[in-house]
C-alpha positions, 0 to 999 in steps of 0.5 A, a space after each residue: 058842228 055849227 052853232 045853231 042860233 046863238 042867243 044872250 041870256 042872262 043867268 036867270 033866263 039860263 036856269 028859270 026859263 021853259 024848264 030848262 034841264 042841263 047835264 055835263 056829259 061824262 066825256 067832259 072834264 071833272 070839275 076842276 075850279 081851285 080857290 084861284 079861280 074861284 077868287 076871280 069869279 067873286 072879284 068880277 062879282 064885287 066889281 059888278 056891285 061896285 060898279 052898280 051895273 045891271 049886267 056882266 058878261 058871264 062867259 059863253 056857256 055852249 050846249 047841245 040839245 038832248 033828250 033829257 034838256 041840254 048837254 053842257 058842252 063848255 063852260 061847265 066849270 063857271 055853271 057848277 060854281 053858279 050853281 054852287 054859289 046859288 045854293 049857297 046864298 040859300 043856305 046863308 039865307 036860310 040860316 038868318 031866317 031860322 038863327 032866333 039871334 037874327 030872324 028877331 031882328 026882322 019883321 014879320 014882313 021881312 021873314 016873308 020875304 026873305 022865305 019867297 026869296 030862299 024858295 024862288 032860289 030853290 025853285 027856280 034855279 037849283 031845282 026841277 019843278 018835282 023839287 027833288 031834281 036838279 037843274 044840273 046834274 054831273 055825270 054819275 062816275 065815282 058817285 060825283 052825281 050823287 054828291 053834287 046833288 045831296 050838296 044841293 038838296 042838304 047843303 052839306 056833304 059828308 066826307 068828300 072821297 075824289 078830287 072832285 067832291 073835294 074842289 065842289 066842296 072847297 068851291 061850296 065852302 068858299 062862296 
């Protein structure tokens, strides 16, 4: 199989743009990431705020068109921990907005901003235009599928019952 036109995008274009849908077919591995990995992903991170750059080279993320949106065909592992850190900065956010400690700190405009920001996160990078679907979703073996998608919607889980629901919410808990 040939790659058919090869583009750079950013993280932003990946999730927000033309509606993009991405699913992770069953044939590819479980997610996988331990704190190892999920440490050299934030220090690229910090390295990047230290540095003040605008850009970092994110890795190549491989798909295939399907019926549905895009079949993550590599790289799965770095786009659901993006995801999960995503979702994870809107809960942080959320949590300031609605704590009484923290959001009587800020001004009116502020909490306005900080919404537009927790919804433009939600909006345009976790969730399809419904706001009940996500824009990655896992297969569905062992209800992982399921999982994922509570984790997201919620921000929490219950108890995790694979390995696999527990590395996301290791990978959740962390971020």
């Amino acid at each position: 199989m040939a790659i058919a036109n090869p583009e750079t995008k950013s993280i932003h274009s990946l999730l927000s743009e033309n509606e993009a849908r991405y699913h992770v077919p069953a044939y590819q591995r479980e997610y996988s990431w331990q704190n190892i990995q999920l440490e050299d992903l934030w220090d690229d991170l910090e390295e990047v705020l230290k540095d003040d750059s605008d850009e970092h080279f994110f890795g190549q993320i491989v798909t295939n068109t399907s019926e549905n949106g895009y079949e993550v065909i590599d790289e799965q592992q770095r786009l659901i921990t993006s995801t999960l850190l995503l979702a994870s900065i809107r809960n942080v956010a959320n949590h300031f907005i609605s704590d009484e400690k923290y959001s009587s700190q800020l001004s009116d405009d502020e909490k306005y901003n900080a919404r537009r920001r927790v919804d433009d996160i939600q909006e345009n990078y976790l969730l399809a235009s419904d706001l009940t679907t996500p824009i990655l979703t896992l297969p569905s073996e062992n209800d992982v599928a399921s999982f994922f998608t509570t984790l997201l919607l919620k921000g929490n889980t219950s108890d995790s019952s694979n390995q696999t629901e527990k590395n996301l919410n290791n990978a959740f808990g962390r971020l």
